[in-house]
C-alpha positions as CSV (number, residue, x, y, z in Angstrom):
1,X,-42.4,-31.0,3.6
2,X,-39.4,-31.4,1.5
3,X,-36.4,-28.8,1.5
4,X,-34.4,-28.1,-0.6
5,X,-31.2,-26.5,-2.0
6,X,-29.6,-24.0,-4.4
7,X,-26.1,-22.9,-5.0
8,X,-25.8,-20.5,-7.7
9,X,-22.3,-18.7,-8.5
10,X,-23.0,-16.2,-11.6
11,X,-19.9,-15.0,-13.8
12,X,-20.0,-11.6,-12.8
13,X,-19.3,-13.0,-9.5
14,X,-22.6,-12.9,-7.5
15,X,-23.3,-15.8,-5.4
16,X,-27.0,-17.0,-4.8
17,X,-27.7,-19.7,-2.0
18,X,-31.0,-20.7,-0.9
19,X,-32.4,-23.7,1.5
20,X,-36.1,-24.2,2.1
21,X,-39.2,-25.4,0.2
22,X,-39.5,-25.6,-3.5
23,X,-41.5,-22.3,-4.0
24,X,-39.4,-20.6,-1.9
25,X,-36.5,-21.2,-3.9
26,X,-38.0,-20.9,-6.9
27,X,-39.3,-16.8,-5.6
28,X,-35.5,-16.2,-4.0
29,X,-34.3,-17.3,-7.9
30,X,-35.9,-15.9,-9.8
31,X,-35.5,-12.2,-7.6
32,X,-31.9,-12.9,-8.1
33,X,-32.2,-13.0,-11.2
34,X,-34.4,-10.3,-12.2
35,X,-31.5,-8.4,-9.8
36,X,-28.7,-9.2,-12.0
37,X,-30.5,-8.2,-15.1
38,X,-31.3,-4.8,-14.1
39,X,-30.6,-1.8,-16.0
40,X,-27.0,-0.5,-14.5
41,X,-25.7,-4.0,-13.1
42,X,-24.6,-5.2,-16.8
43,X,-23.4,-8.4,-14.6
44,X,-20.5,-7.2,-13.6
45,X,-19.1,-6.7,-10.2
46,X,-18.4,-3.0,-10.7
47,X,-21.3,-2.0,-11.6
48,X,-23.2,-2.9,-8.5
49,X,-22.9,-5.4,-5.2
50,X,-22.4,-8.7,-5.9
51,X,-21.5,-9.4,-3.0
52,X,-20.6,-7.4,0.4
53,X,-17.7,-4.7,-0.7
54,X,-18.4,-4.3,-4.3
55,X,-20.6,-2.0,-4.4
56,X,-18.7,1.5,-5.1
57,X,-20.1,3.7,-3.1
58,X,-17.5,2.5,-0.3
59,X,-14.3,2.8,-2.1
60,X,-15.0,6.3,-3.4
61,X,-15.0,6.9,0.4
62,X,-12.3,5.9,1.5
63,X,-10.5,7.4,-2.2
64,X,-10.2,10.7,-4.0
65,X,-8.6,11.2,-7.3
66,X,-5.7,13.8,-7.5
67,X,-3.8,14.5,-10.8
68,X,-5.1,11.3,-12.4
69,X,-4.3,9.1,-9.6
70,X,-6.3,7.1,-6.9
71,X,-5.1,7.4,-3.2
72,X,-6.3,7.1,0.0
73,X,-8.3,9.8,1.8
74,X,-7.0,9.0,5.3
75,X,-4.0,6.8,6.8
76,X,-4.8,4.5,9.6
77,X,-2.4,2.9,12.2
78,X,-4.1,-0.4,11.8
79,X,-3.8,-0.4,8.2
80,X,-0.3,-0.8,6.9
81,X,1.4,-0.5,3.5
82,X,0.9,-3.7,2.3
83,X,-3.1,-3.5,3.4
84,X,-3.0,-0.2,1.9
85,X,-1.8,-1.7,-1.5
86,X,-4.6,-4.2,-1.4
87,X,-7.2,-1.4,-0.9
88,X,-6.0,0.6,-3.5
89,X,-5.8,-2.7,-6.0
90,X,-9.2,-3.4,-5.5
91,X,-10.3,0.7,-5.9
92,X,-8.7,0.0,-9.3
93,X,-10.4,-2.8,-9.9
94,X,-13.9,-1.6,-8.8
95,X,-13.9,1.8,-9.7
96,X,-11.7,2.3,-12.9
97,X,-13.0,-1.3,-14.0
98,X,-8.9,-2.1,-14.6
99,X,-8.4,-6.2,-14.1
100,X,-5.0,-4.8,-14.2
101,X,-3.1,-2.5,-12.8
102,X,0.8,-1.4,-13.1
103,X,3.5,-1.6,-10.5
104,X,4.3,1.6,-11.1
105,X,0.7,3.4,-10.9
106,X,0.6,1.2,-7.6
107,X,3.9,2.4,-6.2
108,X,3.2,6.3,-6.6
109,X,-1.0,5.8,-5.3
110,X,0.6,4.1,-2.2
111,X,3.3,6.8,-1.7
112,X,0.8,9.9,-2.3
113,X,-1.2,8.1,0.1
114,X,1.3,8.3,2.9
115,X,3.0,5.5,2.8
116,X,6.8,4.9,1.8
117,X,7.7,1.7,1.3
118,X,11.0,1.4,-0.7
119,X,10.2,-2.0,-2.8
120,X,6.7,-3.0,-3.7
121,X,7.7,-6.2,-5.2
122,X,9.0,-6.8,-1.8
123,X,6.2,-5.4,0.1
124,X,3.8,-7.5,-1.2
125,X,5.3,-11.0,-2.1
126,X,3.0,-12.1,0.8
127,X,0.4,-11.1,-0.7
128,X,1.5,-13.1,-3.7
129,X,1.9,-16.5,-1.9
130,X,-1.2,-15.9,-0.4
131,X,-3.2,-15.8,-3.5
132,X,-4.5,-12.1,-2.6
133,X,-2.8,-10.8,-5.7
134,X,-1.3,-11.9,-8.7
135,X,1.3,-10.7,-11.1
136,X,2.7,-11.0,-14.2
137,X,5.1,-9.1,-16.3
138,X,8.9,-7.9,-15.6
139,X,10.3,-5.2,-13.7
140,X,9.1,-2.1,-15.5
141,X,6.0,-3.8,-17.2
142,X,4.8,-5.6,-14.0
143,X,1.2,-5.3,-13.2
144,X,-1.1,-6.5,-10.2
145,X,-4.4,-8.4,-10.1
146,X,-6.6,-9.2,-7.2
147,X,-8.1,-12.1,-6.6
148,X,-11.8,-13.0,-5.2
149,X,-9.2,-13.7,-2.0
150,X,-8.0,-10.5,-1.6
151,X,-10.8,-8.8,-2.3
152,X,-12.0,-10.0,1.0
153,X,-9.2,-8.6,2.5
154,X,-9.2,-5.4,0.7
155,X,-12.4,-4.7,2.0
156,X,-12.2,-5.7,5.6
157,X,-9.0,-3.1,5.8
158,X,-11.5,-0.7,3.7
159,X,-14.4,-0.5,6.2
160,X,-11.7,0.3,8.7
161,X,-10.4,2.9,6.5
162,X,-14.7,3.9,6.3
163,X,-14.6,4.4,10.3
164,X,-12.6,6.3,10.1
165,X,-13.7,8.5,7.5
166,X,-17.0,9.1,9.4
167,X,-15.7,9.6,12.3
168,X,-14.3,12.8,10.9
169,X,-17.3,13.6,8.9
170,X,-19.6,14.0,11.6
């Protein structure tokens, strides 16, 4: 019995792998498929899990929307500011479908969240080198993208930010 392999990486950014026999494959496939064309998935990654943390049902946990503006529902110890920016860059991204978002929409989420750092640019230049972010623009026009990379990231600080939202739920 022959196996074989399939590696599939969709635009939307679902990722389909698959090892076994040929009919096998063929079965995982084409339910893949069928998957990402289903009514309400539209193939992109806001509009349903394409991979672990997409889906939105997490990050309208951990976020609430007050006066127009996405912050944090609870401040953790273990998460700091510049984690906290990369959670609420990817809640942008996700929920509000924005590829960008501004410096200073950033900068007053993370303070209403709890946090005060004084420079974001500072804050996350890390972040930057890292290739968890991106930016472009100038000083008042300066907006933030996240990458597949710090989506990762955003959403290992996010299910710690989940704990402890059911913790006090229950």
């Amino acid at each position: 019995m022959e196996n074989y392999k399939l590696r599939i990486k969709h635009p939307s950014g679902a990722e389909f792998e698959a090892e076994g026999p040929l009919d096998f494959i063929i079965s995982e496939k084409r339910g893949f498929m069928e998957e990402l064309a289903a009514p309400g998935r539209g193939g992109t990654p806001a509009a349903g899990p394409a991979a672990p943390g997409l889906e939105p049902g997490l990050w309208q946990t951990i976020t609430a929307t007050k006066a127009g503006l996405l912050q944090l529902r609870n401040k953790s110890p273990e998460i700091g500011p510049e984690d906290a920016f990369l959670v609420l860059t990817a809640a942008y991204h996700l929920l509000e479908n924005r590829l960008e978002t501004s410096a200073i929409t950033l900068s007053k989420a993370i303070k209403a969240s709890g946090y005060a750092p004084e420079r974001l640019d500072r804050l996350i230049a890390r972040h930057i080198r890292e290739g968890l972010i991106t930016a472009s623009g100038s000083k008042r026009s300066r907006t933030y993208t996240i990458t597949r990379k710090g989506l990762e990231k955003a959403w290992t600080a996010a299910m710690k930010l989940k704990t402890i939202a059911d913790s006090r739920s229950q």
